[in-house]
C-alpha positions in Angstrom: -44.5 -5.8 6.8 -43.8 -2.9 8.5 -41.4 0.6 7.4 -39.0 -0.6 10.5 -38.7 -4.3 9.7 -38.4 -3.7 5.9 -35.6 -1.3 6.9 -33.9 -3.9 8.8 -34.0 -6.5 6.2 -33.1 -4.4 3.5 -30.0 -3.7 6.0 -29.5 -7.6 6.8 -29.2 -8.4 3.2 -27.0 -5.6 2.6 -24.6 -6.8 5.6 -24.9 -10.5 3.9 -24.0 -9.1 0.6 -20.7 -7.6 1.8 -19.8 -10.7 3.9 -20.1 -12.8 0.0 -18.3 -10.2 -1.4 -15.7 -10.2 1.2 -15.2 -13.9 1.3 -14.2 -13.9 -2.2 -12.3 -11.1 -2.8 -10.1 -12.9 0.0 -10.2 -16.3 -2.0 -8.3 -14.5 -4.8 -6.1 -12.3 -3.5 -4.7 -14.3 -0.6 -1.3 -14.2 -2.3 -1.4 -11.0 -3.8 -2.4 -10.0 0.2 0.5 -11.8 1.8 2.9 -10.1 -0.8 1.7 -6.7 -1.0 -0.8 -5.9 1.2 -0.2 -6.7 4.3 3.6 -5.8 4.6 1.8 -2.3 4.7 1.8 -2.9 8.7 5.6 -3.0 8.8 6.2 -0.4 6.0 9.4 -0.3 4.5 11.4 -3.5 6.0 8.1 -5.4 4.9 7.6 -3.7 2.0 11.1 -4.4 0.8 11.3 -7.9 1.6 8.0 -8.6 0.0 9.6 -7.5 -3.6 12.6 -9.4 -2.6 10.4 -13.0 -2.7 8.0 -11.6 -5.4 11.2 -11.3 -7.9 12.9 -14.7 -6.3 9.3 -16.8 -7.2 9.2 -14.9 -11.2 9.7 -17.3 -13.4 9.8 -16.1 -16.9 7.8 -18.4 -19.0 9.2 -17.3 -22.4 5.5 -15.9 -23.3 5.7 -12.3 -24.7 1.4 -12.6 -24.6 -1.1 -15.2 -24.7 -1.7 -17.5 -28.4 -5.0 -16.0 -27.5 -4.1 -12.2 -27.6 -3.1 -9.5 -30.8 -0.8 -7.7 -28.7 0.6 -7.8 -25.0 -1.4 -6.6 -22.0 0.1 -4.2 -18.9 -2.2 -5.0 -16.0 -2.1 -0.9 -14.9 -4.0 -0.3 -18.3 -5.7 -3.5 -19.1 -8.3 -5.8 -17.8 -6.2 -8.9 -17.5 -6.8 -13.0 -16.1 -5.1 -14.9 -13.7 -5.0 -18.6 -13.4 -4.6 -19.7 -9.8 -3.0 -22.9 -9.3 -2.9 -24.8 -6.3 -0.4 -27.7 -7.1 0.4 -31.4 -5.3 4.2 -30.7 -5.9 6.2 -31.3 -2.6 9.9 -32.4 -2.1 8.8 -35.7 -1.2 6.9 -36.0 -4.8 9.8 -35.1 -6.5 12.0 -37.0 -4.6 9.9 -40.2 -5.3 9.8 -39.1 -9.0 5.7 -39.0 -8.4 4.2 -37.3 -10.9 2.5 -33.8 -10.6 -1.2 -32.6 -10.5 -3.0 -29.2 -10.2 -5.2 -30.2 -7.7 -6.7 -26.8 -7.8 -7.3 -24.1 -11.1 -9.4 -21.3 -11.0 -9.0 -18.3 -13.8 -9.9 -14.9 -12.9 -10.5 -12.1 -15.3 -10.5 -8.5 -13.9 -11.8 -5.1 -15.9 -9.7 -2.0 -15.4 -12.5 0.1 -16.2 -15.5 -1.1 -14.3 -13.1 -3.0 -11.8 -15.5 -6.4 -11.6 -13.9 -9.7 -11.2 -15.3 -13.1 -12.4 -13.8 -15.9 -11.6 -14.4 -19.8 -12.9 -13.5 -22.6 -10.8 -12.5 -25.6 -13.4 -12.5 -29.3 -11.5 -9.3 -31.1 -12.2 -10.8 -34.0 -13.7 -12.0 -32.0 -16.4 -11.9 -34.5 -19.5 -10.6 -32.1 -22.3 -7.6 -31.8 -24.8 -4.0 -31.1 -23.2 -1.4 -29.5 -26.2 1.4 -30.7 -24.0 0.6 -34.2 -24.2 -0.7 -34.0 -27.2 -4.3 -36.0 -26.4 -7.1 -35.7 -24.5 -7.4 -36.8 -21.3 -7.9 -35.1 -17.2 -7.0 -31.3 -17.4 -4.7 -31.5 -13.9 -2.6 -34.2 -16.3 -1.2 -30.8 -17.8 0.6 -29.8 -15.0 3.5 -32.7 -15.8 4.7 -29.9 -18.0 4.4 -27.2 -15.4 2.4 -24.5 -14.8 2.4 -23.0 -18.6 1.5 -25.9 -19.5 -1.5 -25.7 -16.9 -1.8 -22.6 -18.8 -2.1 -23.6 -22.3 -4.6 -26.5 -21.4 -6.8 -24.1 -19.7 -7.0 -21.6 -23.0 -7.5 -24.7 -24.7 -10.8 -25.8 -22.6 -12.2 -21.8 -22.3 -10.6 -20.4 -25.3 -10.1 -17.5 -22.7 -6.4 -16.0 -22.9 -4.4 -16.8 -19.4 -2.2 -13.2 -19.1 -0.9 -14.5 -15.7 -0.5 -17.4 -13.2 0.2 -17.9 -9.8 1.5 -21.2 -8.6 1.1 -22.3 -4.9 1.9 -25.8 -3.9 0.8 -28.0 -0.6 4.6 -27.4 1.5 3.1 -23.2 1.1 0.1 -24.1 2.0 1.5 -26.1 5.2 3.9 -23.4 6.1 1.2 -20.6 6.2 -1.3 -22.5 8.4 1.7 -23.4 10.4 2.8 -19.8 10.8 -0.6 -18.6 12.0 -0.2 -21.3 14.2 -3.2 -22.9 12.8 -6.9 -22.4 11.6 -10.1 -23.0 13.0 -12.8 -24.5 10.5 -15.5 -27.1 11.0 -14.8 -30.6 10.5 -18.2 -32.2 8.3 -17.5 -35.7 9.3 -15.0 -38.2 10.5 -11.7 -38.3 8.3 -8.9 -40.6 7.5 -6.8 -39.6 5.2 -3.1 -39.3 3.6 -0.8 -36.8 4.4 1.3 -34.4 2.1 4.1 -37.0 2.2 1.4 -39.7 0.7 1.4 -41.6 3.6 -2.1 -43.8 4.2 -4.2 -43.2 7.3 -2.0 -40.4 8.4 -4.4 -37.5 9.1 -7.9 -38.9 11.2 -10.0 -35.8 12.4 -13.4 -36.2 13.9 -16.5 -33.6 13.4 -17.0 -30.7 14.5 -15.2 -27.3 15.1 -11.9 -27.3 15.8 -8.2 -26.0 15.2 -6.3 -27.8 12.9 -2.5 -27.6 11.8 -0.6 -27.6 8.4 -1.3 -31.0 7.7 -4.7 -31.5 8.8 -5.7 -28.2 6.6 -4.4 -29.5 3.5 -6.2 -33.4 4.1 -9.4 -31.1 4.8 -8.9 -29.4 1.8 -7.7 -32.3 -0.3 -10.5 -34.8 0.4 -13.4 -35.7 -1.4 -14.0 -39.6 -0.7 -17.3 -38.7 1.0 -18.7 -36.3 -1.4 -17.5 -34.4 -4.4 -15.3 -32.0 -6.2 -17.4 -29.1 -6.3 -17.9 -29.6 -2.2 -14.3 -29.9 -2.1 -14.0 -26.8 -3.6 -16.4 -24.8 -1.2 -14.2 -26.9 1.7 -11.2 -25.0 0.2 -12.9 -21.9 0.0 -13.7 -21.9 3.6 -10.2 -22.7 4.7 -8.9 -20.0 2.7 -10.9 -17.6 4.3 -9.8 -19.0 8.1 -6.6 -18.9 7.1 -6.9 -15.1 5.9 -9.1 -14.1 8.7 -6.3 -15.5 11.1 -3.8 -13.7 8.8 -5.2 -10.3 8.9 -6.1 -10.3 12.6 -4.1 -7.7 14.1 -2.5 -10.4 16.8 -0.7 -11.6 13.6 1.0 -9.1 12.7 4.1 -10.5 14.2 3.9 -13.4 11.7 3.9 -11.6 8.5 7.6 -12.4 8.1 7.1 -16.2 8.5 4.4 -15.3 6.2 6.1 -13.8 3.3 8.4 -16.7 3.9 6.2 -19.1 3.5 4.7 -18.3 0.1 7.6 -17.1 -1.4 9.8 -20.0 -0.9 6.7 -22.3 -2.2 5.5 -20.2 -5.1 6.0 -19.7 -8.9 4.3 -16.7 -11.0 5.2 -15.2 -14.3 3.9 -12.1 -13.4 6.7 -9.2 -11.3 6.6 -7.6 -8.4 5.2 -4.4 -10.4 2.7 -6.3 -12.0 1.5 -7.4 -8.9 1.1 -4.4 -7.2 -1.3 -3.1 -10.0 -4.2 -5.4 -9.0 -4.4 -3.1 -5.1 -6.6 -0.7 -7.2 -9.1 -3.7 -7.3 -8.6 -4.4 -3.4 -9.1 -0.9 -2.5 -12.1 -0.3 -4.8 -15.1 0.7 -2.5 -17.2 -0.8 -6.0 -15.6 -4.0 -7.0 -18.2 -6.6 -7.9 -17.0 -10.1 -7.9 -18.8 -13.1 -9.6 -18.3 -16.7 -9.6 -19.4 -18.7 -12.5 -20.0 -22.5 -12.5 -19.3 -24.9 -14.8 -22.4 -27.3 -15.2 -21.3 -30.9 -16.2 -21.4 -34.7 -15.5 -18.6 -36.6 -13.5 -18.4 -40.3 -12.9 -16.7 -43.6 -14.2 -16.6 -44.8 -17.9 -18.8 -41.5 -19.0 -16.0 -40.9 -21.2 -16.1 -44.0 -24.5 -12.7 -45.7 -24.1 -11.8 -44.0 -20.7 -12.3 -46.0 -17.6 -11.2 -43.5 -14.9 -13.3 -41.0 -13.2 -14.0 -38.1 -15.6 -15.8 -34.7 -15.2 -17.3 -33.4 -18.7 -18.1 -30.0 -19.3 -21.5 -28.9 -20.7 -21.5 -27.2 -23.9 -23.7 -24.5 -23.3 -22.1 -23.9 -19.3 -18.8 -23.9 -21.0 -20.0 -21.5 -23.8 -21.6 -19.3 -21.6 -18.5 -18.6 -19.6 -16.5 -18.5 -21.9 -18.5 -15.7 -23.8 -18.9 -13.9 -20.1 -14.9 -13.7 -19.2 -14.4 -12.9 -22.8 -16.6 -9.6 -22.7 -15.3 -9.4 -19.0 -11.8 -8.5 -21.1 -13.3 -7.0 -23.9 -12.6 -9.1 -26.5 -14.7 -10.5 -29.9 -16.7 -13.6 -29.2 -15.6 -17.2 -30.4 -16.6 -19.5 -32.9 -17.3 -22.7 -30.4 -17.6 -24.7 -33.6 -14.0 -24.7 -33.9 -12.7 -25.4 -30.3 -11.7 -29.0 -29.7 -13.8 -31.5 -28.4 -13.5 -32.8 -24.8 -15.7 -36.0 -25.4 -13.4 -38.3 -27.4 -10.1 -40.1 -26.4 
């Protein structure tokens, strides 16, 4: 090969490299992005209002620190996790006394000192012990008891401490793809599904490219009748990144208002408006290295003895692995696996 096409290649997977690490950085900071970030365009009345919705969505969850933890972390000093929840809550649900699901969980641990990010995407149907309910069963079961809950069940299954959590739930996801006045994505085949008020058939999209609004996002993102959770997952991830590529396009700048609106009235964290604003050193970082870690598994009917319903167990070794990686990602001792409960009786 020759010095001038090495060159170029060397630059091509360079370019590629900071597209990857551009599409998810975006996947976890979208809120953090809406509420601090991007009010930077207005300044002050932005600014201002974006604490205003931050402190109206805390929720103190009565946690000093994580079970998990010897002592209490300040995100400015400490490398600290997140658990990102994207909930099926709605007005209708509760109205219909429906009961509530995390449809989406993904934990994120961030070092201070190196400023790296991994992140672990855990599919709801993980089969593993809940505290709240006091049995095993699905892992998006937990969210009946709200997000800490969600919380708690999560430490349970990584024995990784949960410092934080954001809680987003399908009416904010509606809202913000209605105030960019929708999002383009790619359609991968012909889809008839329910809508966020659980009505059959609602939502029928054909293939191919094409701008879809609130409620034709969320069925895009929700689905998985034709293929699975993890592709599901990389369907969210794409959406997520339309939505923020519409979001920091300079044309919608007029939006960010009906932005900030949108999450805030639809969003629960335990973590303030200060603790929020300690994760832009990560956003800024010209060095941040992000890494996505998969949990390896089986899914299907009956694999759990005694449990008829679709189930998704983890792998031991997957699960110890990333455990022992976001662990040393927040510098703390290893874990005796030997001693964490079992996800594979009922």
């Amino acid at each position: 090969m020759a010095k001038d096409d090495k060159q170029e290649l060397r630059r091509s997977q360079k370019k590629r490299k900071k597209s990857r690490k551009k599409r998810v950085i975006r996947n976890i900071f979208i809120i953090v992005l809406l509420l601090i970030l991007i009010p930077a365009a207005y300044a002050g009345y932005l600014y201002v209002k974006a604490g205003n919705l931050a402190n109206d969505s805390f929720v103190d969850d009565g946690r000093d620190k994580s079970s998990l933890r010897d002592s209490a972390v300040d995100p400015a000093e400490d490398s600290v996790s997140v658990l990102f929840i994207g909930s099926d809550s709605s007005q209708k649900r509760e109205q219909d006394n429906i009961g509530k699901r995390s449809d989406t969980m993904i934990l994120a641990t961030f070092n201070k000192d190196d400023k790296s990010i991994k992140m672990l995407s855990i599919p709801r149907d993980t089969y593993t012990y809940v505290p709240y309910l006091e049995r095993n069963t699905k892992i998006n079961g937990s969210y009946n008891g709200g997000p800490t809950a969600t919380v708690e069940a999560v430490e349970e299954l990584t024995q990784v401490p949960v410092d934080y959590y954001i809680d987003v739930n399908f009416e904010a996801f509606i809202s913000v793809v209605e105030a960019l006045d929708g999002v383009t994505v790619d359609v991968p085949y012909e889809l008839n599904e329910m809508n966020s008020k659980d009505e059959k058939g609602a939502i029928h999209l054909q293939p191919g490219v094409q701008t879809l609004n609130g409620e034709e996002a969320l069925a895009l993102a929700r689905t998985r009748k034709q293929d699975s959770d993890f592709a599901r997952s990389e369907r969210q991830q794409q959406i997520i990144e339309a939505m923020m590529d519409k979001a920091t396009d300079m044309s919608s700048v007029l939006k960010y208002s009906s932005l900030l609106d949108a999450v805030g009235d639809n969003m629960t964290t335990n973590m303030t408006f200060d603790e929020m604003k300690s994760f832009i050193s990560y956003g800024v970082n010209n060095k941040l290295t992000v890494e996505s870690l998969k949990l390896e598994g089986q899914g299907g009917n009956g694999i759990v003895p005694g449990y008829n319903a679709y189930a998704f167990l983890p792998d031991a070794t997957s699960l110890a692995n990333a455990t022992q990686t976001m662990r040393d990602q927040l510098e703390l001792p290893a874990v005796d696996n030997t001693t964490t409960t079992s996800t594979t009786s009922p």
